[in-house]
C-alpha positions as CSV (number, residue, x, y, z in Angstrom):
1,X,0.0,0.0,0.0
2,X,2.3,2.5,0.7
3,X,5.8,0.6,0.4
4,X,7.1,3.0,-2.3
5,X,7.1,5.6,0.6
6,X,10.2,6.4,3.1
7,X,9.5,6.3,6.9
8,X,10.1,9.2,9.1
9,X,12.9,8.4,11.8
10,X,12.6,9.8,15.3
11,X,14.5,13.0,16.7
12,X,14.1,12.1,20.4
13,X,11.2,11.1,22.4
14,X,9.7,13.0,25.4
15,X,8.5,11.6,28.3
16,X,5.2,12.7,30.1
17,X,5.8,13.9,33.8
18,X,2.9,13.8,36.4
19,X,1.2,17.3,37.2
20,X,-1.9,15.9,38.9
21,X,-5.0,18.2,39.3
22,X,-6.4,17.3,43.3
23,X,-7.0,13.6,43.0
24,X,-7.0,13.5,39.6
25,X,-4.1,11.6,38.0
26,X,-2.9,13.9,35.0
27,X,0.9,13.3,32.7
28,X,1.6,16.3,30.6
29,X,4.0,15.6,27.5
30,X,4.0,19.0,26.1
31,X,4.9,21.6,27.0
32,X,8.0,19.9,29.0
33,X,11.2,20.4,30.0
34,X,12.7,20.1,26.3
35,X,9.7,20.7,24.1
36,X,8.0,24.2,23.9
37,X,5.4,22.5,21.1
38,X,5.4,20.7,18.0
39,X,3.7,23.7,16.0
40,X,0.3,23.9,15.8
41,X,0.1,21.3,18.7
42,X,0.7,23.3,22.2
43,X,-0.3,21.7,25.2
44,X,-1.7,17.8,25.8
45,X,-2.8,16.6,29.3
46,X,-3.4,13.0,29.8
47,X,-6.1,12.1,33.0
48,X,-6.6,9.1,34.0
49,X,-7.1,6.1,33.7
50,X,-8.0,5.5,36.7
51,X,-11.4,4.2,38.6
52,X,-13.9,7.0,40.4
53,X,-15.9,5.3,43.5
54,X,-19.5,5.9,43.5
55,X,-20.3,9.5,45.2
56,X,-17.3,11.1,43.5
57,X,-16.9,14.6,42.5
58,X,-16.3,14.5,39.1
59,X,-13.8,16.6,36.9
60,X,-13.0,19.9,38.6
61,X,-12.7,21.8,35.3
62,X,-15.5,24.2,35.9
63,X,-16.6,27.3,33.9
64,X,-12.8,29.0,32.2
65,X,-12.5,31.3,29.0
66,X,-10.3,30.4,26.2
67,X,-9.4,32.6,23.7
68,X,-6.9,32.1,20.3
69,X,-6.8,28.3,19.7
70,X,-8.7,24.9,19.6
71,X,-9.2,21.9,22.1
72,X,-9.7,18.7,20.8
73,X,-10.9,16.3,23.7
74,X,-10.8,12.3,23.0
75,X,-13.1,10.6,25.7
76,X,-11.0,7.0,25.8
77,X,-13.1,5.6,29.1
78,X,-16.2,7.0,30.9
79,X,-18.3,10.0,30.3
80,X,-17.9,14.2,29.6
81,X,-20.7,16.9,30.0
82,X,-19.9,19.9,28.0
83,X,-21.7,23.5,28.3
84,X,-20.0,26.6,26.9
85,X,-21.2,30.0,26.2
86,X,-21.9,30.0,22.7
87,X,-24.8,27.1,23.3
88,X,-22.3,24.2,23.0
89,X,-24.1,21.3,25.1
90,X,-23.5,17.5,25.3
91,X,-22.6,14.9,27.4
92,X,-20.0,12.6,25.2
93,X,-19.5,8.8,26.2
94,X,-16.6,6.8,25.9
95,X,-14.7,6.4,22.1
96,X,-16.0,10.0,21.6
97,X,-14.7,13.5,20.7
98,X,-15.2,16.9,21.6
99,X,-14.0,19.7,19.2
100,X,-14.3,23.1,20.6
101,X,-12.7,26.0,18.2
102,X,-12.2,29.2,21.1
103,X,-11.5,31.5,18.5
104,X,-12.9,34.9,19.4
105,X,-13.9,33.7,22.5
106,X,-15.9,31.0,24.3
107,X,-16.2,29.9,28.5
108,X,-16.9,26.4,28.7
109,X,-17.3,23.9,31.4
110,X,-15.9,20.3,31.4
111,X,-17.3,18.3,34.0
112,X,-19.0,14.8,35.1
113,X,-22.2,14.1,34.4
114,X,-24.5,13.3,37.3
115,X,-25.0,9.7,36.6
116,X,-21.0,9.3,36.7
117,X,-20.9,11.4,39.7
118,X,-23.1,9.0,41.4
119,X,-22.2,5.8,40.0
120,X,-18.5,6.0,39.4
121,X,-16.4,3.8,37.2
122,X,-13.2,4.2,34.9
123,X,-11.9,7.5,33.6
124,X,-9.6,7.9,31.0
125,X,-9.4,11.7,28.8
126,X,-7.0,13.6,26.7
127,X,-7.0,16.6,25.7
128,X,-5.1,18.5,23.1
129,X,-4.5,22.3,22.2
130,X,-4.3,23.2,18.7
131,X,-2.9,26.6,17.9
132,X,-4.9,28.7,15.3
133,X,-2.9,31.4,13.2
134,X,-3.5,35.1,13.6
135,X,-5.8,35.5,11.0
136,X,-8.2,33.0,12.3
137,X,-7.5,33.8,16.2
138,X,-11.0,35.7,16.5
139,X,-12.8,33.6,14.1
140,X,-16.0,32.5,15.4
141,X,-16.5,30.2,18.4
142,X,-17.8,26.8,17.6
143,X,-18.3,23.6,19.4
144,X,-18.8,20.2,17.8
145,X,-19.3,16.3,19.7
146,X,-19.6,13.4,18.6
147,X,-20.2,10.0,20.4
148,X,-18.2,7.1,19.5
149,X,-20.8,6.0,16.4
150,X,-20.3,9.1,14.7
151,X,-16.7,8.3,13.8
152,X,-16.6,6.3,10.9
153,X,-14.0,3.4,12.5
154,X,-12.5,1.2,10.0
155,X,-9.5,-2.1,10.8
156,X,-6.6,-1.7,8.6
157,X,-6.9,-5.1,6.3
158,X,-4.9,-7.3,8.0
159,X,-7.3,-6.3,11.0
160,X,-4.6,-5.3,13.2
161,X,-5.3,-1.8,13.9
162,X,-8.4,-0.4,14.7
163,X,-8.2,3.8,13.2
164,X,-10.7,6.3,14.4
165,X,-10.9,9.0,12.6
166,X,-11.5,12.2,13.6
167,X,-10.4,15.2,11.5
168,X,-9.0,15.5,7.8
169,X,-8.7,11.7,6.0
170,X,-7.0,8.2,7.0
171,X,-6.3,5.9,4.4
172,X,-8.8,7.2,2.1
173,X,-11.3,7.4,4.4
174,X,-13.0,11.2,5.5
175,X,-13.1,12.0,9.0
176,X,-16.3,13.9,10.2
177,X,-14.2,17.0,11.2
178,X,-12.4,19.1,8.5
179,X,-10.8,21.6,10.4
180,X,-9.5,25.2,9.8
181,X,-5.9,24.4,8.9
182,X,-6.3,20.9,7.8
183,X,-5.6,19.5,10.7
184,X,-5.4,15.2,11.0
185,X,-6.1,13.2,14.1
186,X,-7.1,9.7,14.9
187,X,-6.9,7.7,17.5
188,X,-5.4,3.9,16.5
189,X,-5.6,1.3,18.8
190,X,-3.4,-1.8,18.1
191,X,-3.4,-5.6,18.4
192,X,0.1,-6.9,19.8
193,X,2.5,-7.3,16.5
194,X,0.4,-5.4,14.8
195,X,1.9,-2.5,12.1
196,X,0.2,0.8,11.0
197,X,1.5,3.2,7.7
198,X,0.1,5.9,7.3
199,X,1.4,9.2,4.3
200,X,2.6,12.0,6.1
201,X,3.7,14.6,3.2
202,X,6.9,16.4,3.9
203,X,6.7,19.9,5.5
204,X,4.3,18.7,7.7
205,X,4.3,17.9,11.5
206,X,3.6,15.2,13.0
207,X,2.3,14.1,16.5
208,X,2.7,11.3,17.6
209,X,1.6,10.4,21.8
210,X,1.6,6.8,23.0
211,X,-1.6,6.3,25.2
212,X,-1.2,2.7,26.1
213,X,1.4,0.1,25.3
214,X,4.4,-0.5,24.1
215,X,5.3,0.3,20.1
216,X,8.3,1.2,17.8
217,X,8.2,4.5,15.3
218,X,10.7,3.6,12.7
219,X,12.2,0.9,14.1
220,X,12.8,3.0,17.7
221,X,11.2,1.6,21.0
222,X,8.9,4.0,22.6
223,X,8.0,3.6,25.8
224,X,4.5,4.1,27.4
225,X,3.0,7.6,28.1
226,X,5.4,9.0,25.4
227,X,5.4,12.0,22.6
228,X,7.8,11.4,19.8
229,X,9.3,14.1,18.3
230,X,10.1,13.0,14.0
231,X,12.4,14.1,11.8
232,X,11.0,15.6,8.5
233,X,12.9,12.8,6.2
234,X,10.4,10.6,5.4
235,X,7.0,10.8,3.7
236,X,5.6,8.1,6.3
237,X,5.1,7.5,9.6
238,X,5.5,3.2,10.7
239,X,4.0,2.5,13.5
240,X,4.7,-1.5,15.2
241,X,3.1,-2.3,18.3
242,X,4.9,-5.4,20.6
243,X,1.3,-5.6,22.7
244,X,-2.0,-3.9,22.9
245,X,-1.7,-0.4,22.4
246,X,-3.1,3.2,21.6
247,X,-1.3,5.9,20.2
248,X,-3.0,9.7,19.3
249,X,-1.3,10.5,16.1
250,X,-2.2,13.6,13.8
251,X,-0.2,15.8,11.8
252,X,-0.4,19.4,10.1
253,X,1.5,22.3,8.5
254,X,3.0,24.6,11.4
255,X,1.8,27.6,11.3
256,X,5.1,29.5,11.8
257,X,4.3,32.3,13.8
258,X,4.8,33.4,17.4
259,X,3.0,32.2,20.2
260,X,2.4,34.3,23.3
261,X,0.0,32.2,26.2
262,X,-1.0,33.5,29.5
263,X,-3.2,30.7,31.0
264,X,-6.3,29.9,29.1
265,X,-5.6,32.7,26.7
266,X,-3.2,32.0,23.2
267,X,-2.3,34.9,21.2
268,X,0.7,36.1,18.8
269,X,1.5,39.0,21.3
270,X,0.9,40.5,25.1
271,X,-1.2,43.0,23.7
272,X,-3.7,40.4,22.5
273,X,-3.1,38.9,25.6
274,X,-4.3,41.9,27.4
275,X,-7.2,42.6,25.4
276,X,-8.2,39.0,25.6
277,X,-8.1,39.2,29.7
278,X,-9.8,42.9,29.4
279,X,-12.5,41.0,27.1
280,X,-13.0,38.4,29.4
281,X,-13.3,40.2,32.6
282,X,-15.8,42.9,30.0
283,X,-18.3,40.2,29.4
284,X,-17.7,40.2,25.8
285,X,-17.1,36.2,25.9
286,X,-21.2,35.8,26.9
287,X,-22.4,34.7,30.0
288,X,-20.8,31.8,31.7
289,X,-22.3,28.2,31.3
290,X,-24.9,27.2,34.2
291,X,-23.3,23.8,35.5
């Protein structure tokens, strides 16, 4: 299928360190000690997996503003309710997503749902910021979920690798998500032995984090809880899994420009910056979710 093509070979790999938020068990591979980003991708926090007890208290992420940039949320295990000010609502089960594009400005609320609250169970969610460029920092807000059967999920054909697509296309087949700056993400969960190719043109970026299990990217061992950092020499990424794993891979064009964050706010300078906190504190980013 794609044997004429020549595998990208790994810079260096970065390992996620624990940050956890209260009780809830959180790795963060980027930003890190030797990687600012790998451009558009910012930020990635990992939670979980771990079990909540009946009676629990949920996700503290209450209502926050975001401003400048995207957040792409894959719900691996349990459940997410969403509520933002632009009307976003939904409560996403496990295999979904959550697409939420800040732009202008939203506040949103990421929490438990009741039922999880009161019944507990496992818990496993990542979530990734994806960096907008300045001409599309104050586009519109928008929020988009989908539940696990809205993805259309295909098994490579040897049936080793399960590949949910999320945003742009995956072996020929269209994700439901075609982002502003042609983004591509899909989550790939592997059988143990099992290979995965996928064409990655040059000039691109790719991301690469392993969720779960043990693989090798170009022939290099990569170790659980891992980002991997490529080289642009190849027009490929190979992908070999030694037992049952997931990996969150995507790639896209970096957008080249500076990047200037002050908490939940992503701008190209600290005027934006300021206006975006003088904004917030204004009301111009709509009333904030009831949760």
């Amino acid at each position: 299928m794609t044997d004429a093509l020549q595998p990208r070979s790994v810079l260096r790999q970065h390992p996620a360190y624990r940050d956890d938020i209260g009780d809830l068990v959180t790795r963060r591979p980027v930003p890190g000690p030797a990687i600012e980003q790998i451009d558009p991708f910012l930020f990635l926090n990992h939670h979980g997996p771990q079990t909540y007890s009946a009676n629990n208290r949920g996700l503290p992420f209450g209502p926050h503003p975001h401003r400048g940039f995207e957040t792409v949320t894959f719900i691996l295990e349990g459940e997410l309710a969403h509520n933002d000010s632009g009307g976003g609502e939904s409560i996403i089960r496990a295999g979904g997503v959550q697409w939420m594009t800040a732009g202008s400005g939203l506040i949103h609320a990421e929490l438990s749902p009741e039922s999880f609250k009161r019944a507990g169970g496992p818990m496993e969610i990542l979530q990734l910021w994806v960096n907008l460029p300045g001409r599309l920092k104050m586009t519109a807000p928008n929020y988009i979920g989908l539940q696990a059967a809205d993805l259309p999920t295909f098994r490579t054909d040897d049936g080793g690798v399960t590949v949910e697509p999320v945003s742009g296309s995956w072996l020929g087949v269209e994700a439901p998500i075609q982002s502003l700056i042609d983004i591509h993400l899909a989550v790939l969960r592997f059988q143990a032995g099992a290979r995965f190719q996928a064409p990655v043109a040059r000039g691109r970026n790719v991301f690469l984090y392993t969720v779960r299990g043990h693989v090798s990217v170009g022939g290099v061992a990569v170790e659980p809880w891992s980002l991997i950092e490529m080289k642009d020499d190849g027009d490929e990424v190979e992908i070999t899994a030694s037992d049952d794993a997931i990996v969150l891979l995507g790639h896209a064009r970096p957008i080249g420009e500076p990047v200037f964050s002050h908490g939940p706010f992503v701008m190209s300078t600290r005027e934006e910056i300021v206006q975006a906190i003088q904004d917030y504190q204004a009301g111009r980013f709509g009333p904030p979710p009831a949760v």
